[in-house]
N, CA, C and O atoms as a DFTB+ gen file, in Angstrom:
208 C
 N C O
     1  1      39.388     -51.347     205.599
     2  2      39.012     -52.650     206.040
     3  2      37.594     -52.614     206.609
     4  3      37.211     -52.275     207.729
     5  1      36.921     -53.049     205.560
     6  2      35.126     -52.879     206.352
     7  2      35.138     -53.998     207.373
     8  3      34.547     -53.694     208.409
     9  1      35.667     -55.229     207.345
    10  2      35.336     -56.129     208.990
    11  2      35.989     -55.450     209.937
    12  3      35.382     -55.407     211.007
    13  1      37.561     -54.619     209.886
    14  2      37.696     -53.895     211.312
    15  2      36.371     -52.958     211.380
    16  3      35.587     -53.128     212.314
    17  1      36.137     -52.043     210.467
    18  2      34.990     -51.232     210.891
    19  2      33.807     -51.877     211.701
    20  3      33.450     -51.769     212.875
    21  1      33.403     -52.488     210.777
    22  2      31.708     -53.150     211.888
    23  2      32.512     -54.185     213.032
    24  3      31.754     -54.957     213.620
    25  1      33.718     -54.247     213.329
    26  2      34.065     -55.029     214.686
    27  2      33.616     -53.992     215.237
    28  3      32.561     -53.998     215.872
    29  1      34.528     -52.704     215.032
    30  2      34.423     -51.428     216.024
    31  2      32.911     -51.187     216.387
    32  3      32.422     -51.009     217.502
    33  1      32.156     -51.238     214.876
    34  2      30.774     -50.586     215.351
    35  2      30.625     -51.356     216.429
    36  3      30.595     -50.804     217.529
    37  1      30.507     -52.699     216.334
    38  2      29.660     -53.577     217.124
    39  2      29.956     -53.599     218.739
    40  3      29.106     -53.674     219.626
    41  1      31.382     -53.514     218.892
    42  2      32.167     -53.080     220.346
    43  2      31.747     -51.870     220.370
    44  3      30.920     -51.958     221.277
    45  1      31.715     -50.677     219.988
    46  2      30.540     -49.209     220.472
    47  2      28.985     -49.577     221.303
    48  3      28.340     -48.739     221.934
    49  1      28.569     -51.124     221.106
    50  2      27.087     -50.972     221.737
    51  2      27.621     -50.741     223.044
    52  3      28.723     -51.068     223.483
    53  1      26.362     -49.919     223.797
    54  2      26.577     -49.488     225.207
    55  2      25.559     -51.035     226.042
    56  3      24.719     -51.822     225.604
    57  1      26.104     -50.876     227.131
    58  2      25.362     -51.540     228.032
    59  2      24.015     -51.861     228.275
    60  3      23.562     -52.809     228.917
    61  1      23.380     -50.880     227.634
    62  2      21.924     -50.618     227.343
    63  2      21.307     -51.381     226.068
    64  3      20.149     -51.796     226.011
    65  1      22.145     -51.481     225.193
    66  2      21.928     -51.714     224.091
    67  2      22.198     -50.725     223.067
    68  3      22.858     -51.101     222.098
    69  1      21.875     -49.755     223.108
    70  2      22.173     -48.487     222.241
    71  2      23.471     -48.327     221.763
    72  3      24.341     -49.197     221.807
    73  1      23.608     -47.063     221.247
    74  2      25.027     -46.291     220.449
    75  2      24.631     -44.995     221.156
    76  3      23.585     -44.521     221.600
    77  1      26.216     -44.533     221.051
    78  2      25.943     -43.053     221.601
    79  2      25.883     -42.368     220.988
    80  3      26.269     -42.870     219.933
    81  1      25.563     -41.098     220.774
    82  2      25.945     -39.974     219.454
    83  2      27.220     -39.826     219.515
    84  3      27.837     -39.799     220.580
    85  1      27.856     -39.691     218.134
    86  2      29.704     -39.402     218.764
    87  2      29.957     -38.110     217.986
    88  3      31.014     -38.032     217.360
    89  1      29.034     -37.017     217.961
    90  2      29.280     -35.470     217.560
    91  2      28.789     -34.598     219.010
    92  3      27.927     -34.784     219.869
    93  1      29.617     -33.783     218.812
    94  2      28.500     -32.357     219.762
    95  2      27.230     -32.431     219.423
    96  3      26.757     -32.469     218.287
    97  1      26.453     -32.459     220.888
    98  2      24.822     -32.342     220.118
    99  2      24.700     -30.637     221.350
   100  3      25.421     -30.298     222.288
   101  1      23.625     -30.054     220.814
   102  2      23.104     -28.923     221.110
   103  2      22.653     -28.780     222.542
   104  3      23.154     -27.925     223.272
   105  1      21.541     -29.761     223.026
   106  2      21.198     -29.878     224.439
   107  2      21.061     -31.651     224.669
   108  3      21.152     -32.402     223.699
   109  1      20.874     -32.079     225.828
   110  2      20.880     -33.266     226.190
   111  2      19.393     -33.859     225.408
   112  3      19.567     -34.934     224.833
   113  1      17.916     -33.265     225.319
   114  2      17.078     -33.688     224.378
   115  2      17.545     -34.373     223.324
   116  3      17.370     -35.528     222.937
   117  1      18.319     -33.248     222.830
   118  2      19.063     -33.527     221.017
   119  2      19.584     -35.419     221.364
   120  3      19.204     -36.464     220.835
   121  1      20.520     -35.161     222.402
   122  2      21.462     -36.202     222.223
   123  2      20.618     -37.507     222.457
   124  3      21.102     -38.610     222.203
   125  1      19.362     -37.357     222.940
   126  2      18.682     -38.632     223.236
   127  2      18.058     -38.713     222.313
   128  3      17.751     -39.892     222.139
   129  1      17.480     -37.765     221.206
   130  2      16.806     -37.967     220.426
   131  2      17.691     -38.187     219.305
   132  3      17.028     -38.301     218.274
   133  1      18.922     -38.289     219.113
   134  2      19.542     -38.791     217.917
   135  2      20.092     -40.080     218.093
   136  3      20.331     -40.903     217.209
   137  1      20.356     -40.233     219.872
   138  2      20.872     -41.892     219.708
   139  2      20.043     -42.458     219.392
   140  3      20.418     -43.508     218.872
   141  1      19.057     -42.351     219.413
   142  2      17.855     -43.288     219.240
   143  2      17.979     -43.406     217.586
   144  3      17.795     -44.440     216.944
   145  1      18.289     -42.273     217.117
   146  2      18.659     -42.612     215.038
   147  2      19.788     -43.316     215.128
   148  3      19.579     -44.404     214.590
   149  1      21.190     -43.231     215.651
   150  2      22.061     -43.856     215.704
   151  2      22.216     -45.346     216.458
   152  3      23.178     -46.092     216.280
   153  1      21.212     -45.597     217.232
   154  2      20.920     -46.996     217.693
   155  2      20.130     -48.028     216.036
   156  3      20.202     -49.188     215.630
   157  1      19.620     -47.067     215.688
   158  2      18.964     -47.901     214.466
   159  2      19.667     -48.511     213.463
   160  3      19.582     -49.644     212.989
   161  1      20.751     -47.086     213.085
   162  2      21.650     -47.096     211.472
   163  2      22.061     -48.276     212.468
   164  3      21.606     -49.395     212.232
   165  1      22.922     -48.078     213.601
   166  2      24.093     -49.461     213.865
   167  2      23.408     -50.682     213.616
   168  3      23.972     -51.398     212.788
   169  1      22.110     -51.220     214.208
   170  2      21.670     -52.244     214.198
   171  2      21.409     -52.524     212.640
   172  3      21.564     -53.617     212.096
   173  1      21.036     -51.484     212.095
   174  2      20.650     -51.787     210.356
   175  2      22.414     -52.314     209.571
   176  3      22.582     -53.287     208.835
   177  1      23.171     -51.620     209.893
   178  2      24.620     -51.941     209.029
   179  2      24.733     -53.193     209.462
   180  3      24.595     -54.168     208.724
   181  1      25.099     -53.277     211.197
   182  2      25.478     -54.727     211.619
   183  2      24.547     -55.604     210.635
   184  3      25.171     -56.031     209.663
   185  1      23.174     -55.965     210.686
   186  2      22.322     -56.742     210.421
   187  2      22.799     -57.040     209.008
   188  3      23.115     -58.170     208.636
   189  1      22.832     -55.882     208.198
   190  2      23.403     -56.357     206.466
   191  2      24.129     -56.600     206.310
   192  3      24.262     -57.075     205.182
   193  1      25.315     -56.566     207.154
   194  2      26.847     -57.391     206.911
   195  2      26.452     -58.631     208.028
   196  3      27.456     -58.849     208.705
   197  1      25.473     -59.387     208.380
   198  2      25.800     -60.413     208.889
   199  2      26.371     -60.540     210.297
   200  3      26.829     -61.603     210.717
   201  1      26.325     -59.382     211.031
   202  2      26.630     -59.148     212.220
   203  2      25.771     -59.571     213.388
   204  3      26.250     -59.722     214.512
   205  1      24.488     -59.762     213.106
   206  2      23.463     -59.369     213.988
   207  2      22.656     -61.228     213.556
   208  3      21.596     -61.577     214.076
């Protein structure tokens, strides 16, 4: 079901605005420097399904 999926994505934004990483990352750098890729993809999927 892709609309449950992008509900979920869209309930994942944090308070901030962002996404979190949702793997093990290596050191806390890593993890800030990948939400910041994973803040993007979310906003890019939401946006093409009409979410955003």
């Amino acid at each position: 079901m892709i609309s449950a999926d992008l509900d979920r994505l869209a309930t994942l934004q944090q308070d901030d605005g962002g996404w979190i990483v949702d793997y093990a990352t290596i050191s806390p750098a890593g993890s800030l420097d990948w939400r910041g890729h994973t803040t993007v993809r979310a906003v890019d999927i939401l946006h093409r399904n009409g979410r955003l």
